[in-house]
C-alpha positions in Angstrom: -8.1 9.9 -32.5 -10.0 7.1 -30.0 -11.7 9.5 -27.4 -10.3 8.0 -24.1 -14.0 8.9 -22.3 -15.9 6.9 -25.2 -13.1 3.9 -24.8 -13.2 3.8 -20.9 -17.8 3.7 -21.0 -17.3 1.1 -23.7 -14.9 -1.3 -21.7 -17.0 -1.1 -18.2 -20.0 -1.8 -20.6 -18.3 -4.9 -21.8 -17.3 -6.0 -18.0 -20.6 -5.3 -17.1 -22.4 -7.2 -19.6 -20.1 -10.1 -19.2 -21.0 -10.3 -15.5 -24.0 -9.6 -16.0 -25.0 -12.5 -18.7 -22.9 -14.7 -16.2 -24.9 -14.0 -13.5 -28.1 -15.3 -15.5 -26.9 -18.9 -15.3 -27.7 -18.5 -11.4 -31.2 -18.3 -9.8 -31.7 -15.1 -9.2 -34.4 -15.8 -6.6 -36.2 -12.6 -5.0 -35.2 -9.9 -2.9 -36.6 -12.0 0.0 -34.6 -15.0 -0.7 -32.0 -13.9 -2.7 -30.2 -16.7 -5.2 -26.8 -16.8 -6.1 -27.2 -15.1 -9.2 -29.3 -11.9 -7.2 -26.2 -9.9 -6.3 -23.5 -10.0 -9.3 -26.7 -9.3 -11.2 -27.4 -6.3 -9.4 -24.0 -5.4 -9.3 -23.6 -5.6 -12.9 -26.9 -3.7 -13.5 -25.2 -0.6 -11.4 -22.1 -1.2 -13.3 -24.2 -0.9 -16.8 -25.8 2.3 -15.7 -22.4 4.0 -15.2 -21.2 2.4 -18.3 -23.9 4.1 -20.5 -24.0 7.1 -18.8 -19.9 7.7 -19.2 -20.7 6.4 -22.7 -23.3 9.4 -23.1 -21.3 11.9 -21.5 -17.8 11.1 -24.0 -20.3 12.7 -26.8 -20.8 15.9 -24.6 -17.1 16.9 -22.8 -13.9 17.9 -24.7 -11.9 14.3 -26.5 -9.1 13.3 -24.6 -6.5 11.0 -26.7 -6.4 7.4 -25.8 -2.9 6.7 -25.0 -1.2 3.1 -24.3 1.6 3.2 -21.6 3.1 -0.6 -22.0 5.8 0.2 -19.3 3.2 1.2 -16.7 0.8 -1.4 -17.3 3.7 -4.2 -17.7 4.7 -2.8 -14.1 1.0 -3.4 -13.2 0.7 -7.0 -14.3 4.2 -8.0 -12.9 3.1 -6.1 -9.4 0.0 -8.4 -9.6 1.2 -11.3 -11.0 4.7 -10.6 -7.6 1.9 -10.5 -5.3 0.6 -13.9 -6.4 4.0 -15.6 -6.2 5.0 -14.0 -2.8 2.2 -14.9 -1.5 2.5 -18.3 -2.4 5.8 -18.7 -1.1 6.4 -16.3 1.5 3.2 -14.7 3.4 0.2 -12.1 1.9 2.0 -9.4 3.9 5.3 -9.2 2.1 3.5 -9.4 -1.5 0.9 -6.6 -0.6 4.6 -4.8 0.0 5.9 -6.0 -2.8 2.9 -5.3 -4.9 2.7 -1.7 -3.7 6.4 0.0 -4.0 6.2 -2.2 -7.4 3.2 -0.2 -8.9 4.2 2.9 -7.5 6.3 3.4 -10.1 3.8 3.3 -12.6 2.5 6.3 -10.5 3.7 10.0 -12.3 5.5 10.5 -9.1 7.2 8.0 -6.5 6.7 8.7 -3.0 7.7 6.0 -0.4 5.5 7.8 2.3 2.7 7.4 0.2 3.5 3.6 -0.3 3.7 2.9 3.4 0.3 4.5 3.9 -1.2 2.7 1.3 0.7 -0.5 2.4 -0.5 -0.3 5.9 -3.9 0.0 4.9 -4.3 -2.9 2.6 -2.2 -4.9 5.3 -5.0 -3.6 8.0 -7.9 -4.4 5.4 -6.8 -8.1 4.8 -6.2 -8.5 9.0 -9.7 -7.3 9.3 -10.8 -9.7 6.5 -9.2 -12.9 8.2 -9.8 -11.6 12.0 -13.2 -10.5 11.8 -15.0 -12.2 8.7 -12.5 -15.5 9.0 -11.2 -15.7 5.8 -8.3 -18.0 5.3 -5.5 -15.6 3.9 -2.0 -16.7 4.8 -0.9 -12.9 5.9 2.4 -14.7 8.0 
């Protein structure tokens, strides 16, 4: 049996060291004048610290199975991968939509409510992200 705890630290480990080795190609600078390579380092660092400690703690808290849901991650990657294409196409707006109701059922229950909520707040987050920090996101 593959402890889902054990599986879950070793994968953020694996992200985290990726990034993190990445991140070395950069000049890292100082924390005075920062380089390029400063912040996903730091990041990265955090990231590893988690990763080892939820590593550490799989050894110490009762094994959960490790189970593979292909139908919910498949709904996942095509919510992603609808978001891409809509936004292409149409505008940001309708894919965040799109991409929410189509993950939602991925979600153990489905509750349009919930999907509104969670619609309208990504929708405010990317207005706030193209109003106030002028990022070029075609939301309509």
């Amino acid at each position: 049996m593959k402890n889902r705890t054990l599986v879950r630290g070793l994968f953020l480990m694996a992200i985290a060291l990726a990034f993190g080795l990445t991140s070395l190609r950069y000049p890292i600078g100082d924390l005075s004048r920062a380089g390029p390579g400063l912040f996903p380092a730091m990041i990265s660092a955090m990231l590893l610290v988690i990763a080892v400690s939820t590593v550490i703690r799989s050894f110490f808290v009762e094994r959960v199975a490790l189970e593979f849901n292909f139908k919910n991650i498949s709904l996942i990657l095509g919510s992603l991968c609808g978001l891409a294409v809509i936004s292409m196409y149409v505008n940001m707006i309708a894919g965040i939509i799109f991409m929410v109701f189509c993950s939602g059922f991925a979600a153990s229950s489905y509750s349009v409510v919930r999907n509104v909520k969670i619609s309208a707040g990504l929708i405010v987050m990317a207005l706030a992200l193209q109003k106030l920090l002028g990022l070029n996101l075609p939301l309509y």
